[in-house]
Jmol script that loads the backbone (N, CA, C; Angstrom):
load data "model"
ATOM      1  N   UNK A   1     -11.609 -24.033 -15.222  1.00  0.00           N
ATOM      2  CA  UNK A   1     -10.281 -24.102 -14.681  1.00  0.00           C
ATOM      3  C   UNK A   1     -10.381 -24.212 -13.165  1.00  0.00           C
ATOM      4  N   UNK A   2      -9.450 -24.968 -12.230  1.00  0.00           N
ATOM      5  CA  UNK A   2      -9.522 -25.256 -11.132  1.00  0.00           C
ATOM      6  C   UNK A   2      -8.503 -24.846 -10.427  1.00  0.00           C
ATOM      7  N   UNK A   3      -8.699 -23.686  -9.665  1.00  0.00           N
ATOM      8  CA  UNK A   3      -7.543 -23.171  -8.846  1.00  0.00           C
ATOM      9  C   UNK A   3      -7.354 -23.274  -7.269  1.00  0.00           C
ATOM     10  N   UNK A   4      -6.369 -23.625  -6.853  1.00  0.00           N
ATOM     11  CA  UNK A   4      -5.931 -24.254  -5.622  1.00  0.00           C
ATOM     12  C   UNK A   4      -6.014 -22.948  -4.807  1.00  0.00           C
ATOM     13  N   UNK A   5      -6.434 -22.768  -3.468  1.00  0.00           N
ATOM     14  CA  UNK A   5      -6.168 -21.332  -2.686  1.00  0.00           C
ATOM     15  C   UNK A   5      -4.961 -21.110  -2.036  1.00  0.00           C
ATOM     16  N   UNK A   6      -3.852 -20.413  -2.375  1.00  0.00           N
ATOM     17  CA  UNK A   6      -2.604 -20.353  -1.754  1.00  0.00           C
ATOM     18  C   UNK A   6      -2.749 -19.425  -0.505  1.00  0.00           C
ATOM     19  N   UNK A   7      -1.727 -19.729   0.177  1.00  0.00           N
ATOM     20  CA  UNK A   7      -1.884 -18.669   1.166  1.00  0.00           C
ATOM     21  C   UNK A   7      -0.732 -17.335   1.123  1.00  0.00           C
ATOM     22  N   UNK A   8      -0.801 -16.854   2.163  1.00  0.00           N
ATOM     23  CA  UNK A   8      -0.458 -15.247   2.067  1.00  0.00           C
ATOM     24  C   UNK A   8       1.568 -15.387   2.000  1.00  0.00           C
ATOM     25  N   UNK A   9       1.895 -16.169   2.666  1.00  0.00           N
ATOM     26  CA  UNK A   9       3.250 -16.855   2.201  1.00  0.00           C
ATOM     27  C   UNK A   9       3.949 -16.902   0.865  1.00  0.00           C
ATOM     28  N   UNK A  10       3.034 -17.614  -0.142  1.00  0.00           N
ATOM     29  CA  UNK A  10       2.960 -18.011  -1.331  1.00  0.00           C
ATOM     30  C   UNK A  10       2.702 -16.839  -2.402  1.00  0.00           C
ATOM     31  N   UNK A  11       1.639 -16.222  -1.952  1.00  0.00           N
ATOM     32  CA  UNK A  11       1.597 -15.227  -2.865  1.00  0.00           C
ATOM     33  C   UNK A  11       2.759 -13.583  -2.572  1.00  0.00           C
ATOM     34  N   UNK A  12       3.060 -13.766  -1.307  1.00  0.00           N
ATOM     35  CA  UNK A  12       4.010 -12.511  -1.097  1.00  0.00           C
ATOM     36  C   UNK A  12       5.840 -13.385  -2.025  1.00  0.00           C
ATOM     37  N   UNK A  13       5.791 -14.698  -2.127  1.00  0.00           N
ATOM     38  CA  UNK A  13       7.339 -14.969  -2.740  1.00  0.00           C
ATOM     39  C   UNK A  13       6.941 -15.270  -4.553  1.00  0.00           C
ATOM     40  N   UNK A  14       5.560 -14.891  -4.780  1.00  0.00           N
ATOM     41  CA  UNK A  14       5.507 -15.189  -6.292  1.00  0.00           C
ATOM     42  C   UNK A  14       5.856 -13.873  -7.059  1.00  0.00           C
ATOM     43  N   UNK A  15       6.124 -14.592  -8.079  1.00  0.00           N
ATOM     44  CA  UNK A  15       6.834 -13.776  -9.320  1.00  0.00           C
ATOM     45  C   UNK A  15       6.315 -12.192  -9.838  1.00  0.00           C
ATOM     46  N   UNK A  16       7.619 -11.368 -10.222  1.00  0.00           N
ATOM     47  CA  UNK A  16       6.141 -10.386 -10.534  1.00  0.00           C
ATOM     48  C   UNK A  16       6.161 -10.597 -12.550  1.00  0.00           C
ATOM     49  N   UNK A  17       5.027 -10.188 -12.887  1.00  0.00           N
ATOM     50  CA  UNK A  17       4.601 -10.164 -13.964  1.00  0.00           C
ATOM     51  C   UNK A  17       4.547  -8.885 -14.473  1.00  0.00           C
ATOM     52  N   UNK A  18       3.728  -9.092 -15.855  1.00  0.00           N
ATOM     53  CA  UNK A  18       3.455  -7.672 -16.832  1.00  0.00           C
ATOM     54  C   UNK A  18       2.694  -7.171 -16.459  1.00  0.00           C
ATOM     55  N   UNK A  19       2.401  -5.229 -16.981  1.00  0.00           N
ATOM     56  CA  UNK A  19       1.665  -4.891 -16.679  1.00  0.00           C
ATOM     57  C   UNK A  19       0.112  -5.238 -16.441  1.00  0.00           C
ATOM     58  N   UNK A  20      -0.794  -4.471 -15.999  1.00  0.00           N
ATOM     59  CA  UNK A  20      -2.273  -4.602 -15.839  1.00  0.00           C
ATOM     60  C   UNK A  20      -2.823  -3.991 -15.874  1.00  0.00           C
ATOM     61  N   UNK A  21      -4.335  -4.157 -16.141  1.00  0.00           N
ATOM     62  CA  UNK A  21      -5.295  -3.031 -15.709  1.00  0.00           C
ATOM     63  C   UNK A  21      -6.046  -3.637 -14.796  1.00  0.00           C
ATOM     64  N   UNK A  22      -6.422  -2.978 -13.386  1.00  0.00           N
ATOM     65  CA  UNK A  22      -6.864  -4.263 -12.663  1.00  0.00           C
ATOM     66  C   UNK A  22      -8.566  -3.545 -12.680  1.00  0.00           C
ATOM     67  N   UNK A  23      -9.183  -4.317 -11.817  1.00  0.00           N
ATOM     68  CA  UNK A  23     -10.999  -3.636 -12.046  1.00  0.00           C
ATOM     69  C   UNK A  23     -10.950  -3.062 -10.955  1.00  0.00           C
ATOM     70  N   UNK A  24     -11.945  -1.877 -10.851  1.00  0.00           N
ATOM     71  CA  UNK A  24     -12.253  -1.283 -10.115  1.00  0.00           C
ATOM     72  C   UNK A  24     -13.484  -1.253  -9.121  1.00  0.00           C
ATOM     73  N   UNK A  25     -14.467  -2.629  -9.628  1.00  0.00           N
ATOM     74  CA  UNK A  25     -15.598  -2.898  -8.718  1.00  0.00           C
ATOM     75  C   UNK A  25     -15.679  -4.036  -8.669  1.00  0.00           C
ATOM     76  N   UNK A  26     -14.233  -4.607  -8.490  1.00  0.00           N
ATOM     77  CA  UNK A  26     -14.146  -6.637  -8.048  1.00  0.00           C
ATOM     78  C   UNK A  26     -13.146  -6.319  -7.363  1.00  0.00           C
ATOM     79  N   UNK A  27     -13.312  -7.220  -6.010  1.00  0.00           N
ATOM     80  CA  UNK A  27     -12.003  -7.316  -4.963  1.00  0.00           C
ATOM     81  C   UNK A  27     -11.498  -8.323  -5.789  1.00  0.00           C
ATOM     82  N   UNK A  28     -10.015  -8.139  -5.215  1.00  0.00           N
ATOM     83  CA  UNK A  28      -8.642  -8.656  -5.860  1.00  0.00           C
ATOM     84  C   UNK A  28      -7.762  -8.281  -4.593  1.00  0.00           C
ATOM     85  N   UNK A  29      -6.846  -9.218  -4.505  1.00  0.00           N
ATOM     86  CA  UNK A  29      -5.322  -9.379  -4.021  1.00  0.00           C
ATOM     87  C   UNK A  29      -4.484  -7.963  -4.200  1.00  0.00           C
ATOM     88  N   UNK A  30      -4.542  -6.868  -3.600  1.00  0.00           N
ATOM     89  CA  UNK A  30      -3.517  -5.485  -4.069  1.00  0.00           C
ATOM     90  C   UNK A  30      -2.404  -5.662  -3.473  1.00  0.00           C
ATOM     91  N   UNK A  31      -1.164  -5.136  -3.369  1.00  0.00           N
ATOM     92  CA  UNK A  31      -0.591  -4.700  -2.579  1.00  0.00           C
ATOM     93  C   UNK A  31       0.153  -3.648  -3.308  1.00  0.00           C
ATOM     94  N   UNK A  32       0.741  -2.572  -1.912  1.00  0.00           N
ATOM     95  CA  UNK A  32       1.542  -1.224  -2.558  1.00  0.00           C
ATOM     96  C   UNK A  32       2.823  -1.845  -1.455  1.00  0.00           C
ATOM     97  N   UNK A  33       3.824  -0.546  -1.325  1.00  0.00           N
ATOM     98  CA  UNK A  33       4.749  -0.596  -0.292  1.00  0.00           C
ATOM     99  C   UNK A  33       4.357  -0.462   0.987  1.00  0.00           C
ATOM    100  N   UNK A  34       3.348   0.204   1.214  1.00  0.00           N
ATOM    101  CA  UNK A  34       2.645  -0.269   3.004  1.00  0.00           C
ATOM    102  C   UNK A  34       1.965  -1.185   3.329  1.00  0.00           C
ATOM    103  N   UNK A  35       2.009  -1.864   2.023  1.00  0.00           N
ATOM    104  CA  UNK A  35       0.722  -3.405   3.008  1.00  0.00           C
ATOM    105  C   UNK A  35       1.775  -4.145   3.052  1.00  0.00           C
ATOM    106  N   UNK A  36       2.718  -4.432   3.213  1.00  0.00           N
ATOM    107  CA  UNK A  36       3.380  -5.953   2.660  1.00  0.00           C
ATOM    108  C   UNK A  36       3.117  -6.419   1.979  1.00  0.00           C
ATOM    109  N   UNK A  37       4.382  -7.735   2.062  1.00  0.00           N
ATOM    110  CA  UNK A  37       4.416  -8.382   0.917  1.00  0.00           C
ATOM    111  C   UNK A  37       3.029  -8.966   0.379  1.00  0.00           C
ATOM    112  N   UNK A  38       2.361 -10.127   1.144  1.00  0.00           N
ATOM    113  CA  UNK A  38       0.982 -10.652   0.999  1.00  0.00           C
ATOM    114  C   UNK A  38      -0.389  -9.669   0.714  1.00  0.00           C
ATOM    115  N   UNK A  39      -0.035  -8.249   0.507  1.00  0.00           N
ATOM    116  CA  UNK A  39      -1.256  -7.453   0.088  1.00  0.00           C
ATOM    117  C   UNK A  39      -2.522  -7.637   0.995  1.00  0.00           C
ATOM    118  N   UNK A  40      -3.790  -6.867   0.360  1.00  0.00           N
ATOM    119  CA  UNK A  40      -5.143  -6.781   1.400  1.00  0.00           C
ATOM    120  C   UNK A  40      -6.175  -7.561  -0.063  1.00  0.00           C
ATOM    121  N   UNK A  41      -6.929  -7.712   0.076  1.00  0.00           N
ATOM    122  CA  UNK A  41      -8.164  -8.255  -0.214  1.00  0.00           C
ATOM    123  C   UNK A  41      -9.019  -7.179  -0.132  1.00  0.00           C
ATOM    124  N   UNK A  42      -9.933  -6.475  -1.271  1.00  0.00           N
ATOM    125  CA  UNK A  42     -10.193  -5.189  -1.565  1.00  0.00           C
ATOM    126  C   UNK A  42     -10.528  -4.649  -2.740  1.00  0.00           C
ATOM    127  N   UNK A  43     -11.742  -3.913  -2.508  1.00  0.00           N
ATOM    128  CA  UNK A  43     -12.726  -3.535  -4.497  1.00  0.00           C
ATOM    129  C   UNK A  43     -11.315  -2.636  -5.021  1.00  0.00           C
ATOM    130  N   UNK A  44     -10.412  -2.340  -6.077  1.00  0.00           N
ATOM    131  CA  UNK A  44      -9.959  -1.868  -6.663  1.00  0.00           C
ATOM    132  C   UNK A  44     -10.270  -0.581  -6.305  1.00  0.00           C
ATOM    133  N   UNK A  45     -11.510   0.267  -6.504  1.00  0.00           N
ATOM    134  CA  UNK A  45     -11.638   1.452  -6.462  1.00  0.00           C
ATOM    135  C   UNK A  45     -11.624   2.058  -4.785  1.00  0.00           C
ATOM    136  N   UNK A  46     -11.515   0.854  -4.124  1.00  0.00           N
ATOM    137  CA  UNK A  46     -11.509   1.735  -2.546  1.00  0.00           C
ATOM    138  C   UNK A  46      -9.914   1.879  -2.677  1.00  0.00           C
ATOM    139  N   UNK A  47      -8.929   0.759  -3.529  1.00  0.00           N
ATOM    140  CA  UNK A  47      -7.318   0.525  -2.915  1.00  0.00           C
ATOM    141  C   UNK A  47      -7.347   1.868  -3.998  1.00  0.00           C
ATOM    142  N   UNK A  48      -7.625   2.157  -5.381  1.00  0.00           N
ATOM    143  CA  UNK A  48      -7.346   3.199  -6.062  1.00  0.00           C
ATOM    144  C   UNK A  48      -7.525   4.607  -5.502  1.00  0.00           C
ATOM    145  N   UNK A  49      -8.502   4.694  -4.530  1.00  0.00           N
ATOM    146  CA  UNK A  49      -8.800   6.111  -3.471  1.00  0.00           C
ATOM    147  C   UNK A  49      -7.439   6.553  -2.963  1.00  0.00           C
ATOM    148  N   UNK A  50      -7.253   5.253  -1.554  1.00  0.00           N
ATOM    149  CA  UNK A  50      -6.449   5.018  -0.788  1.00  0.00           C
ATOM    150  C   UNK A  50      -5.388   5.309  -0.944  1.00  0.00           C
ATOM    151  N   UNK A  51      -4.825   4.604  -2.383  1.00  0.00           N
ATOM    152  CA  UNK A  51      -3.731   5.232  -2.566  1.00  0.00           C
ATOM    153  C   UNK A  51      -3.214   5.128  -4.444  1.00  0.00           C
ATOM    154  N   UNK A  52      -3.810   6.153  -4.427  1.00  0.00           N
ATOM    155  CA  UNK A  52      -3.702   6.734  -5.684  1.00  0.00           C
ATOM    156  C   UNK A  52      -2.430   7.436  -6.099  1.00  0.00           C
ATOM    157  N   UNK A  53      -1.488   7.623  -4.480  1.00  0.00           N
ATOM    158  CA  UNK A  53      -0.102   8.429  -5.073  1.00  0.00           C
ATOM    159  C   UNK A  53       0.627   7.290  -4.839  1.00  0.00           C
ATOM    160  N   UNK A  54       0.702   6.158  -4.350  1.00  0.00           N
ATOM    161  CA  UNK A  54       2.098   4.959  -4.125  1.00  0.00           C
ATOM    162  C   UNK A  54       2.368   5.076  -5.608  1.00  0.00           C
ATOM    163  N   UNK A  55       3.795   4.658  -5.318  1.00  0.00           N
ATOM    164  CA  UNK A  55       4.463   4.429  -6.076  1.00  0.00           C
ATOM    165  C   UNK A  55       4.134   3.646  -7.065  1.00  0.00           C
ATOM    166  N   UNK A  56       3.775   1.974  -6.314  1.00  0.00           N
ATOM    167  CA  UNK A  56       3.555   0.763  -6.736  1.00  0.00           C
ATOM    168  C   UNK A  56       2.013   0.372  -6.449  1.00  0.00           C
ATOM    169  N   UNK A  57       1.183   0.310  -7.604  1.00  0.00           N
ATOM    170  CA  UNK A  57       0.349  -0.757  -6.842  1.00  0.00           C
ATOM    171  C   UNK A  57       0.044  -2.098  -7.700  1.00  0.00           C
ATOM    172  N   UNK A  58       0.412  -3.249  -6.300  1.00  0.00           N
ATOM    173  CA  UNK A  58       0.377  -4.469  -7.981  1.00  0.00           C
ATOM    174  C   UNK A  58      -1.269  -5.068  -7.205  1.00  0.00           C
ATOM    175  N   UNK A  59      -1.210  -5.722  -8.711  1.00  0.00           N
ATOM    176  CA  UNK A  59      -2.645  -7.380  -8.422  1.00  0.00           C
ATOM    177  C   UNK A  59      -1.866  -8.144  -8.925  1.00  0.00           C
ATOM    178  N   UNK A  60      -3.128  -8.808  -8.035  1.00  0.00           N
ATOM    179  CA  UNK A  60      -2.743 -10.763  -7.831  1.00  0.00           C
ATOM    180  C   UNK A  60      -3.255 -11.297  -8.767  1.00  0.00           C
ATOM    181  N   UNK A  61      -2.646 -11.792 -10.132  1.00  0.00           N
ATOM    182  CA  UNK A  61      -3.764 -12.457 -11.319  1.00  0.00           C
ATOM    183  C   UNK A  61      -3.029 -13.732 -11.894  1.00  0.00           C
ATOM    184  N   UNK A  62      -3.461 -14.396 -12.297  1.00  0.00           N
ATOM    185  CA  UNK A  62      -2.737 -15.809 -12.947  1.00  0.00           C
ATOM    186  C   UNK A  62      -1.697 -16.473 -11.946  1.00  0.00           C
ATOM    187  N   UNK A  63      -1.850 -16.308 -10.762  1.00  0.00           N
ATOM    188  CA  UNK A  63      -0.493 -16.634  -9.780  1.00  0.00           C
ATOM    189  C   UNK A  63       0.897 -16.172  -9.678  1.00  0.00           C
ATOM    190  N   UNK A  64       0.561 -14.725  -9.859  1.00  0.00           N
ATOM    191  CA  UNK A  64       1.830 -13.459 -10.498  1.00  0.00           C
ATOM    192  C   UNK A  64       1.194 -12.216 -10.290  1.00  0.00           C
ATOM    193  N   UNK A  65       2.445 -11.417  -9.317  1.00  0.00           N
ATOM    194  CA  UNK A  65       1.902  -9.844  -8.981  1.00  0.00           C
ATOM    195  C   UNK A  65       1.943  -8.986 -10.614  1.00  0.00           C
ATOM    196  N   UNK A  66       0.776  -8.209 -10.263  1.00  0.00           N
ATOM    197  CA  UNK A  66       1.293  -7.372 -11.573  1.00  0.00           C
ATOM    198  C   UNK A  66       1.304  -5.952 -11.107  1.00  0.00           C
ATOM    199  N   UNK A  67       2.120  -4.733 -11.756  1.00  0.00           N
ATOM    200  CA  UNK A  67       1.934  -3.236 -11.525  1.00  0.00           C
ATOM    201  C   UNK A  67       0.729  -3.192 -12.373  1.00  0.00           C
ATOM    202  N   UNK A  68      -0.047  -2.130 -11.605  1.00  0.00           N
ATOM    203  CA  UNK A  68      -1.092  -2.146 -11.845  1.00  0.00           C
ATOM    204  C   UNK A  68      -0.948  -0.698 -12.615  1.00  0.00           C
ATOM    205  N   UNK A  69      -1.438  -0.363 -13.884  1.00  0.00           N
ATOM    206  CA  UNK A  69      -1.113   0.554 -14.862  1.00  0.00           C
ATOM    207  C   UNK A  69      -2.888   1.713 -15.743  1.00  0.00           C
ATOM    208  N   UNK A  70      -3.418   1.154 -15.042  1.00  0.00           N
ATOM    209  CA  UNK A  70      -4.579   1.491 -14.950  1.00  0.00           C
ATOM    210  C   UNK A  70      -6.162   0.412 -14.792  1.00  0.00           C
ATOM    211  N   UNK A  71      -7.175   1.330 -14.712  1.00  0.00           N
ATOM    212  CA  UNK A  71      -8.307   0.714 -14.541  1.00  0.00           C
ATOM    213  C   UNK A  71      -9.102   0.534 -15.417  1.00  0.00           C
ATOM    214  N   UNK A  72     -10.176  -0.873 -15.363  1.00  0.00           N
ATOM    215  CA  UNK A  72     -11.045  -0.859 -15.666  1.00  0.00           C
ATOM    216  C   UNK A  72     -12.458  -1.112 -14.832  1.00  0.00           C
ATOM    217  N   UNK A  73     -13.851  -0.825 -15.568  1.00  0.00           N
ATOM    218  CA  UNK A  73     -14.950  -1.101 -14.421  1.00  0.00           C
ATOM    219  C   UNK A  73     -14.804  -2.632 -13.775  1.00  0.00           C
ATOM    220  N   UNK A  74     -14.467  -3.921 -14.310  1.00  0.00           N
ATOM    221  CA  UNK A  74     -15.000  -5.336 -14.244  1.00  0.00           C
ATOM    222  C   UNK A  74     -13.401  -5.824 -14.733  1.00  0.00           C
ATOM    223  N   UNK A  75     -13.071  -5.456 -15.195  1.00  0.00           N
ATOM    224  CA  UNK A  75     -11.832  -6.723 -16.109  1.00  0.00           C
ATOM    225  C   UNK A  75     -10.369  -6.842 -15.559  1.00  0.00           C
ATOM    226  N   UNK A  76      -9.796  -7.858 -15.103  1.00  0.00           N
ATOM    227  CA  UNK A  76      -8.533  -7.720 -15.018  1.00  0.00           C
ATOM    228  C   UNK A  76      -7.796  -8.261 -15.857  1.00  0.00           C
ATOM    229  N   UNK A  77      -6.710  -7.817 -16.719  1.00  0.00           N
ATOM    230  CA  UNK A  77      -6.365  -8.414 -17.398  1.00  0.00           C
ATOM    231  C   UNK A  77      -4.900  -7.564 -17.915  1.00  0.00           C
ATOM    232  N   UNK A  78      -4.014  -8.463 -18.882  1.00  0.00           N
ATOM    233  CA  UNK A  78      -2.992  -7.244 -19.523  1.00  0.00           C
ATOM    234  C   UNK A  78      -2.655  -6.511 -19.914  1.00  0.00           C
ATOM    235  N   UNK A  79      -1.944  -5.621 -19.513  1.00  0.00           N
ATOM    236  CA  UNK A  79      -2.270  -4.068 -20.551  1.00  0.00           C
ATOM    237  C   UNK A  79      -1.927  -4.228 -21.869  1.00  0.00           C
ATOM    238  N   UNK A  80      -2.298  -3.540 -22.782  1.00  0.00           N
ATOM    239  CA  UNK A  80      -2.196  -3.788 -24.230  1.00  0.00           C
ATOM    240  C   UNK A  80      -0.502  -4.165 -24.918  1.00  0.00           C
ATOM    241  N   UNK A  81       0.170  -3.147 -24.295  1.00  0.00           N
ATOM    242  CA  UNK A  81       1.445  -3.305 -24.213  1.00  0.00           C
ATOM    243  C   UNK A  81       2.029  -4.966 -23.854  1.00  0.00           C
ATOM    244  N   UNK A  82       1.305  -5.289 -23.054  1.00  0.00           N
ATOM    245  CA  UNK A  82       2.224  -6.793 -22.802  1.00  0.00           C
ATOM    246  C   UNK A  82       1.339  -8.212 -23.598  1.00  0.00           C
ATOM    247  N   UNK A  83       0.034  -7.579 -24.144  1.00  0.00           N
ATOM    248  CA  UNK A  83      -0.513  -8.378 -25.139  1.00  0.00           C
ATOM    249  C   UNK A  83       0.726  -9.598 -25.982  1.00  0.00           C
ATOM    250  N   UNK A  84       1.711  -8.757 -26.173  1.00  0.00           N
ATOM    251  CA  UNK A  84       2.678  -9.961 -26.975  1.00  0.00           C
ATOM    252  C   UNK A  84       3.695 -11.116 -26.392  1.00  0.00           C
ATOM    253  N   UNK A  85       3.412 -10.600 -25.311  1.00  0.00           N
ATOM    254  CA  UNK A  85       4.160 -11.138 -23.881  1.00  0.00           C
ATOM    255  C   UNK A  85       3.499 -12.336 -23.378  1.00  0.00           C
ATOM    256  N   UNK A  86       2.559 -12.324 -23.858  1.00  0.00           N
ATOM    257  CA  UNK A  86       1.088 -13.062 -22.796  1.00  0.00           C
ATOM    258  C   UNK A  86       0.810 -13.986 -23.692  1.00  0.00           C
ATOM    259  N   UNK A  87       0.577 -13.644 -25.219  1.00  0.00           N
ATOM    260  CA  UNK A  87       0.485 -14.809 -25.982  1.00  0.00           C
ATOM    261  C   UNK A  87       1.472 -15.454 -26.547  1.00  0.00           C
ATOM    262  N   UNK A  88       2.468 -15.096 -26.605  1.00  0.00           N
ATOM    263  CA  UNK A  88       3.551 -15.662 -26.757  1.00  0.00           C
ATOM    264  C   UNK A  88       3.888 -17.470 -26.522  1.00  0.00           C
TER     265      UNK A  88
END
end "model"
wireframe off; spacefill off
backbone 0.3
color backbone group
């Protein structure tokens, strides 16, 4: 699959999506309510330290923020719950 690099513009006005579990030892796209809209670039488990009490924390996956609903070591992907959502 061939994905285009958007910039920080683009990804702060995209859609939000279903839940996630995002990884915890691959940087990814985060953002909470103190980074802004466009988020930081960052291993999961340093943004999960950081801020483990926000409210919100989404990832950047498929070209759609997601709340991020827990972790895994490596995988980002949907939480089980939105499994029917996703294949749909």
């Amino acid at each position: 699959m061939t994905r285009t690099l958007i910039g920080p513009y683009v990804w702060a006005q995209a859609a939000t999506g279903c839940d996630y579990i995002a990884p915890l030892y691959k940087e990814r796209w985060f953002r909470c309510k103190d980074d802004g809209p466009s988020g930081v670039w960052v291993l999961g488990a340093v943004l999960g330290c950081m801020f483990r009490d926000a409210e919100r924390v989404e990832v950047f996956d498929e070209d759609e923020w997601h709340p991020v609903v827990g972790w895994d070591p490596d995988d980002c992907r949907p939480a089980e719950d939105c499994f029917q959502e996703v294949g749909a």
